[in-house]
C-alpha positions in Angstrom: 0.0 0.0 0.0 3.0 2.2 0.1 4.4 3.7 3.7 1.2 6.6 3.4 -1.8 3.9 3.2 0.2 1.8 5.3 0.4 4.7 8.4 -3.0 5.6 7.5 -4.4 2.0 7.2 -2.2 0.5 9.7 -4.2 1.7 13.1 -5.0 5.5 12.7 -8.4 4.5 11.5 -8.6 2.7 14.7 -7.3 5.2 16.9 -9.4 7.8 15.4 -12.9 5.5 15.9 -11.8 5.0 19.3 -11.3 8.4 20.5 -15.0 9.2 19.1 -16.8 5.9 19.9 -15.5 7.0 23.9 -17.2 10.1 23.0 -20.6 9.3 21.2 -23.0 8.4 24.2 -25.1 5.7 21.8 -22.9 3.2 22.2 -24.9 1.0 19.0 -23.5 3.7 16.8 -19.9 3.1 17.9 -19.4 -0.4 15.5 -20.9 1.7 12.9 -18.6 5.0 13.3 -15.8 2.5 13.8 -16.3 0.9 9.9 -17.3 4.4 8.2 -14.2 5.7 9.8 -12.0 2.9 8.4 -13.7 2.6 5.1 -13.0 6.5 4.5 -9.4 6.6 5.9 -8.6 3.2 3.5 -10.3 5.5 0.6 -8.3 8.1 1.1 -5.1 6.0 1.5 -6.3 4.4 -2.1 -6.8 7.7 -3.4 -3.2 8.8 -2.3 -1.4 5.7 -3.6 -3.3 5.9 -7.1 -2.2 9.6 -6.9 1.0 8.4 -6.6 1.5 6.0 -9.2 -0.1 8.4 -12.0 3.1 10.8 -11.2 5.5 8.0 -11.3 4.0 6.9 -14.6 4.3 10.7 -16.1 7.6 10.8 -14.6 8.7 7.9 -16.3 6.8 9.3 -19.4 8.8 12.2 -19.5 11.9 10.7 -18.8 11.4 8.6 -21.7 10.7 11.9 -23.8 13.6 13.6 -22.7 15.7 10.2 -23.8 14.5 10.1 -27.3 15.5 13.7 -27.6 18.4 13.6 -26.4 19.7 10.3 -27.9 17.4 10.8 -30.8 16.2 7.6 -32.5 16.8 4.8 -34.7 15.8 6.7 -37.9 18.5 9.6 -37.7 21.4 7.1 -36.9 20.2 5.6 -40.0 20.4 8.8 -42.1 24.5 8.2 -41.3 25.9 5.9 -44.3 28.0 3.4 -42.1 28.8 5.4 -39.0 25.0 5.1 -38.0 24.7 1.1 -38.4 28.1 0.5 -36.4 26.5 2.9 -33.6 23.1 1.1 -33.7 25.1 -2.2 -33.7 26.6 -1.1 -30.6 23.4 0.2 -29.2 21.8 -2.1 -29.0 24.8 -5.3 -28.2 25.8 -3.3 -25.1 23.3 -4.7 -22.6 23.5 -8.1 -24.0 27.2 -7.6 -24.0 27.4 -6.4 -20.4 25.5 -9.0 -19.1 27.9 -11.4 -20.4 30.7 -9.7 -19.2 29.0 -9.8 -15.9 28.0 -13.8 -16.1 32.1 -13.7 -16.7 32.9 -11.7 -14.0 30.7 -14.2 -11.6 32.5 -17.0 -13.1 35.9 -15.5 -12.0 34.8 -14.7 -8.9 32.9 -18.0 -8.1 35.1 -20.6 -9.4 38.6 -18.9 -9.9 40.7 -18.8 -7.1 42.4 -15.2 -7.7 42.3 -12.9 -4.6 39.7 -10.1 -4.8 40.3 -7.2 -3.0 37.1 -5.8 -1.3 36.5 -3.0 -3.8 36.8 -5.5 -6.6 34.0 -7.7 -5.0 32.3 -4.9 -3.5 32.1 -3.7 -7.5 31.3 -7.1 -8.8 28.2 -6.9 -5.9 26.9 -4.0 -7.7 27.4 -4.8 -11.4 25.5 -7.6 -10.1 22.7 -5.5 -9.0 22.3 -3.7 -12.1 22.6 -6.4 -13.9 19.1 -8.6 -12.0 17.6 -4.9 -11.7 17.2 -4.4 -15.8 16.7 -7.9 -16.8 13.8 -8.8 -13.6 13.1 -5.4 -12.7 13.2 -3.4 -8.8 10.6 -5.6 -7.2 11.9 -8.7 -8.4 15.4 -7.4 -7.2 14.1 -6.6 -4.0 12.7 -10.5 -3.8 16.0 -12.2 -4.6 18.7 -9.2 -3.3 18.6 -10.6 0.4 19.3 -14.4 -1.2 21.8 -12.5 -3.5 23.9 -10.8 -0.7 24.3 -14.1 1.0 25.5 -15.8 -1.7 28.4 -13.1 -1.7 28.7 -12.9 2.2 29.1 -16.4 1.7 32.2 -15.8 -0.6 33.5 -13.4 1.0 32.1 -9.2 1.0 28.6 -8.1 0.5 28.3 -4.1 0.0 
């Protein structure tokens, strides 16, 4: 619910029926005050959190606009006789080409007995990182990171 709906949702509602159920002298209408209270507080909370995702998705939006302007787009690297296909080539082969360089660094770290200082592993952590975060995505990263950093604290340094 996001750390809003969760301080709103997560016992205000109930604080806030209590104090006014102590003060209402019909105590039948208490139960009832009680729900309306929780039902508009959750709304709200609802209302924030959808609030917020409509602003991270224009945020995104425009960062994506502000990408293609700045990098420009497939079309004008093509308007370059061979200078624009090398670039495009190179484009797009450096994710794929980092994440095996990654899957390489691993395999040097995992199974190569060479000494690693603590920056080198500490580094290796991160490209790591990076590496999960585009191909799974944050949430997934968030899932597996804890899992991930013992794997490494296993070997040797987590950062």
């Amino acid at each position: 619910m996001g750390v809003l709906g969760d301080f709103l949702g997560g016992g205000l509602a109930t604080k806030i029926a209590e104090v006014v159920g102590n003060r209402l002298e019909d105590k039948s209408k208490v139960e009832l005050t009680t729900l309306e209270i929780t039902e508009a507080v959750a709304a709200r909370a609802h209302e924030l959190e959808m609030a917020q995702l409509q602003a991270d998705k224009e945020a995104e939006a425009e960062f994506n606009q502000r990408t293609l302007e700045m990098e420009g787009t497939a079309k004008d690297l093509q308007a370059l006789p061979y200078v624009g296909s090398v670039v495009l080539f190179l484009r797009g082969a450096f994710r794929p080409l980092f994440a095996y360089f990654t899957a390489y660094l691993d395999w040097l770290y995992f199974y190569q007995s060479m000494p690693w200082t603590d920056k080198q592993q500490a580094l290796v952590y991160a490209v790591n990182m990076l590496v999960l975060g585009f191909f799974f995505g944050e949430r997934a990263l968030k899932n597996v990171l804890p899992l991930v950093a013992k794997i490494f604290e296993a070997k040797g340094v987590a950062g």
